[in-house]
C-alpha atoms as one frame of an Amber mdcrd trajectory, in Angstrom:
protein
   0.000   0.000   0.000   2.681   2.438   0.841   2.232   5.902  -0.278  -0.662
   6.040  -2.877  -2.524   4.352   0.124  -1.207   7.232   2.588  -2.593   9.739
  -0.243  -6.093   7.610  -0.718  -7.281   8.149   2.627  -5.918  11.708   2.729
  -7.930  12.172  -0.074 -11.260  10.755   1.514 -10.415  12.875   4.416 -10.345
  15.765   2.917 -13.299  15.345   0.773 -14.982  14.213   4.369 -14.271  17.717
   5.507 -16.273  19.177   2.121 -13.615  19.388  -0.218 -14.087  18.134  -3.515
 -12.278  15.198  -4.966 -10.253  17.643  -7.400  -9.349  20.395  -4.629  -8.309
  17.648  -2.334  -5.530  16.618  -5.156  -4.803  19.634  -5.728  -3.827  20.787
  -2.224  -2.257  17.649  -1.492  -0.199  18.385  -4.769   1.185  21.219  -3.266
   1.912  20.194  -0.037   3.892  17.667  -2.076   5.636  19.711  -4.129   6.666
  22.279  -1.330   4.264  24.982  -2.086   3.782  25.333   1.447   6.988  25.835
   2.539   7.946  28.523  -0.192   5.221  30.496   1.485   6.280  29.942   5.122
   9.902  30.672   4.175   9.916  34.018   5.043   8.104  33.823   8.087  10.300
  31.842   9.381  13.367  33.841   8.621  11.596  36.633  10.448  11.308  34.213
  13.422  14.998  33.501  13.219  16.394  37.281  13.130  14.248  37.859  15.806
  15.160  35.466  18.266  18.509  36.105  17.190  18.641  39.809  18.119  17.192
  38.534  21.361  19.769  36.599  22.218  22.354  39.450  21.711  20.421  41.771
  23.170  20.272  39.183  26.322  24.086  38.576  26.185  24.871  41.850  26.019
  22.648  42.153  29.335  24.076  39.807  31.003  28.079  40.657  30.193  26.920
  44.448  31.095  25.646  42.997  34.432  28.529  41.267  35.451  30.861  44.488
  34.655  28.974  46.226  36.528  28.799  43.917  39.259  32.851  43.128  39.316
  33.249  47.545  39.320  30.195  48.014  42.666  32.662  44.816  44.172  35.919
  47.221  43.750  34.612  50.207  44.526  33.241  48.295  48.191  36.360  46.700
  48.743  38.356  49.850  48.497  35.796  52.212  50.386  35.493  49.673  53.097
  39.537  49.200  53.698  41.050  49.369  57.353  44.009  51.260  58.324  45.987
  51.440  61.237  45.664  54.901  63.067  47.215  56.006  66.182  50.102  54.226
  68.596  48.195  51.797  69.679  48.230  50.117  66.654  44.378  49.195  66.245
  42.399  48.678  63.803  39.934  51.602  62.905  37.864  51.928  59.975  38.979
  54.127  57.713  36.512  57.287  55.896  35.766  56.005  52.500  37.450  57.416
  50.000  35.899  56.463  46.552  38.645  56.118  43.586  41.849  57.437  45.893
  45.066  55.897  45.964  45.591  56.551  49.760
């Protein structure tokens, strides 16, 4: 039976649904013949830029985020330093000083 079987009963069922005998070759023609994906084509490619920008647009995001993330993390680390003041030799927190070298 094989494929003209396959295309028999794809026939009746279209012709079930109220097509008539001739459409129902017909559109099964062109399904065969790739009609149907000439007219999806660009569809699709509009799908594929598009989730394609997203994705940069996302890994820019996240690289953005983590640079910004690793420069708050510096900036803490060196407004939150200790130095030693006085003879006593303790530890006292030090005034922040945002972006100095001392």
């Amino acid at each position: 039976m094989g494929g003209a079987g396959d295309r028999d009963r794809a026939v009746q069922a279209l012709t079930d649904l109220g097509f008539s005998a001739d459409k129902a070759r017909s559109v099964l023609d062109q399904m065969a013949n790739g009609a149907d994906r000439r007219a999806y084509g660009g569809a699709s490619r509009d799908a594929a830029d598009t989730v394609g920008s997203a994705t940069l647009w996302l890994s820019a995001t996240v690289l953005m985020s983590l640079l910004f993330g690793i420069l708050g993390g510096m900036l803490g680390v060196r407004g939150s330093r200790r130095i030693v003041r006085g003879t006593n030799r303790d530890p006292v927190t030090a005034r922040p000083r945002i972006l100095s070298k001392t």
